[in-house]
N, C-alpha and C positions, 0 to 999 in steps of 0.2 A: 504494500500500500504506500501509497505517495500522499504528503500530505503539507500546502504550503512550498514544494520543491525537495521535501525533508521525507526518505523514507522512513516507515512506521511500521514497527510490528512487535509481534510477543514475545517471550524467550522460550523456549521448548526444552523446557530442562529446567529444575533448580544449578543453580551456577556456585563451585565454591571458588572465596578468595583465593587470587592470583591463577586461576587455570588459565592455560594456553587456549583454547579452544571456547568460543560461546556457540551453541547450539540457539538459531531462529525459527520460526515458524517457516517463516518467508523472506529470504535475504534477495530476493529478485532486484529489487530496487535500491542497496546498498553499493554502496562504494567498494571498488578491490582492496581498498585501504580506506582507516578515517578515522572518525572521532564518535562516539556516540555517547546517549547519557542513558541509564535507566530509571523508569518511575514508577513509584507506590514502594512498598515494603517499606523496612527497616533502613535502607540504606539509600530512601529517596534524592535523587537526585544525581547518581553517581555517574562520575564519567570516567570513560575507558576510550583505550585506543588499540586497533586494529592495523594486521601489516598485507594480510591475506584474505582469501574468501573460497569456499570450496563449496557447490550446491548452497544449500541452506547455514553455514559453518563459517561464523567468522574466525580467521587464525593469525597468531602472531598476538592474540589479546595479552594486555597490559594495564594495568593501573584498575583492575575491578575490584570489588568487592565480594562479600556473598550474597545469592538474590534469591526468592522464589519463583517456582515454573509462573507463567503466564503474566510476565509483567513486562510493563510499556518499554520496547526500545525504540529512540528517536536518532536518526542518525546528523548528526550537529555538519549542514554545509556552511562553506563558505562561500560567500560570493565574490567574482569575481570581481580586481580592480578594473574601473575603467577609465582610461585616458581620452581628452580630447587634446591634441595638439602636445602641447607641455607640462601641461596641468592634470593632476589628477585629479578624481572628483570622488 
């Protein structure tokens, strides 16, 4: 799911701190690499970063915490800069 430019979906798995590997519902719309945060539980608000992607399986995860199955990932973009002439804006 796409939402705002931001893909959106659940975790498919309880997640414990520091693993390699987050298991998604639906990673169709995520990035081969990024940034994401998780919501609800205990450790609302958490953000983690990715190096890979395989099917449904972000890898290379980093900086998580521990999560319960079925809770909100948002993948954090960036937008791009844009220049007109010399100026950025």
């Amino acid at each position: 799911m796409v939402d705002s430019g931001q893909a959106v979906t659940t975790l498919d798995g309880a997640v414990n701190a520091a693993v390699g590997t987050v298991s998604l519902s639906d990673a169709s719309g995520f990035s081969t690499s990024g940034t994401a945060t998780v919501s609800g539980g205990t450790n609302d608000g958490d953000v983690f970063t990715w190096t890979g992607k395989s099917t449904n399986d972000l890898t290379g995860v980093s900086n998580i915490l521990a999560h319960d199955n079925s809770l909100t990932v948002t993948e954090t973009i960036t937008p791009p800069r844009i220049t007109t002439g010399d100026d950025w804006l």
